[in-house]
N, C-alpha and C positions, 0 to 999 in steps of 0.2 A: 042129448043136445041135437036140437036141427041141424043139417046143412043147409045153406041159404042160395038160391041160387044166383046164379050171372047177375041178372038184374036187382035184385035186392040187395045182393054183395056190394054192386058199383052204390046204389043207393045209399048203402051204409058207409062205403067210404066219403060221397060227397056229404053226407049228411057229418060227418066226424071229420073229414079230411081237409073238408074248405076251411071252417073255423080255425084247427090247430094250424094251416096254412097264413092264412088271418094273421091268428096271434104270432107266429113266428118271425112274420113278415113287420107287422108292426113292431114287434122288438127288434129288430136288425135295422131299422127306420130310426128308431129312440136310443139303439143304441149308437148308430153314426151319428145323430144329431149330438149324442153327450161325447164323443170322441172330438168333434166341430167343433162343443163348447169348451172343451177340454183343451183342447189345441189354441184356442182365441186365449182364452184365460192365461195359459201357460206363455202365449206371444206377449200378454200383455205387462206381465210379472217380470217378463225375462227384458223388456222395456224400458220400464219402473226400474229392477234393478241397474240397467245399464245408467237410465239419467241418476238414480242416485251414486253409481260410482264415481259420474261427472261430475256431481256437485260436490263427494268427499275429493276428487283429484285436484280441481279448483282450488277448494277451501286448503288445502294441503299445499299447495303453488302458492297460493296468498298469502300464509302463515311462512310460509317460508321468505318469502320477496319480502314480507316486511322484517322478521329475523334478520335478512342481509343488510339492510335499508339500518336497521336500531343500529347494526354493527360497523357497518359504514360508518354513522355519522358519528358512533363514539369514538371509531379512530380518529375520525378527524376532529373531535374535542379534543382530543387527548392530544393530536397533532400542534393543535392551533395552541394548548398551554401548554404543552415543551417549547413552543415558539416564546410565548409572553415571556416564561418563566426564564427561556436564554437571554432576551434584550433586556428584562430587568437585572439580569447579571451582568452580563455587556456595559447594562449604563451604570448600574451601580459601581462597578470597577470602573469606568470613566470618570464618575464622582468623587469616589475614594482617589484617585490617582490626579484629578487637579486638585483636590483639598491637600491630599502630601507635595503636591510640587506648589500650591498656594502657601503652606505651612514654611518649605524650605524659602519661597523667594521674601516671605515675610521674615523670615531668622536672618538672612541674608540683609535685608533691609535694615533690619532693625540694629545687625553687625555693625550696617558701617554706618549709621547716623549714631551709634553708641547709645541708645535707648534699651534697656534693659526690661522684660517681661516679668 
């Protein structure tokens, strides 16, 4: 095997040394530009996941407010006929109670004009 001297040596490195420079260079280039894209993409996911948490946290508030809301107004259905349902007793015992005081001052009457039922 030859030895090659000074100048053919330097020659042989720029002749092999630029290129694989080169290539290494341009990979360290493609490979920052795919870390950049990689970083974008993962900003933009991490984004998307955030508004979609918004939208489940929303829709979870809203499904709720209206659960209080259904429940609200059924007590107060239920409020408002235990109301109906006491004055129809109230007045019903008001009915019943002049009909028996209407029955006694009719017996009464009918006592002392001697009219027999």
């Amino acid at each position: 095997m030859e030895s090659l001297t000074q100048p053919q040596f330097i020659a042989f490195l720029f002749t092999i040394g630029v290129p694989i420079i080169a290539l290494v260079w341009n990979q360290i280039k493609t490979n920052k530009k795919l870390v950049d894209s990689d970083k974008k993409l993962h900003d933009m996911l991490t984004a998307q996941q955030e508004r979609y948490e918004d939208v489940v946290r929303i829709q979870q508030e809203r499904h709720e407010e209206i659960q209080r809301t259904q429940e609200e107004r059924h007590q107060e259905i239920m409020r408002i006929q235990e109301r109906r349902e006491e004055m129809l007793r109230v007045t019903l015992n008001s009915v019943e109670q002049h009909i028996q005081e209407s029955n006694k001052d009719h017996a009464v009457l009918m006592d002392r004009t001697g009219v027999k039922s």
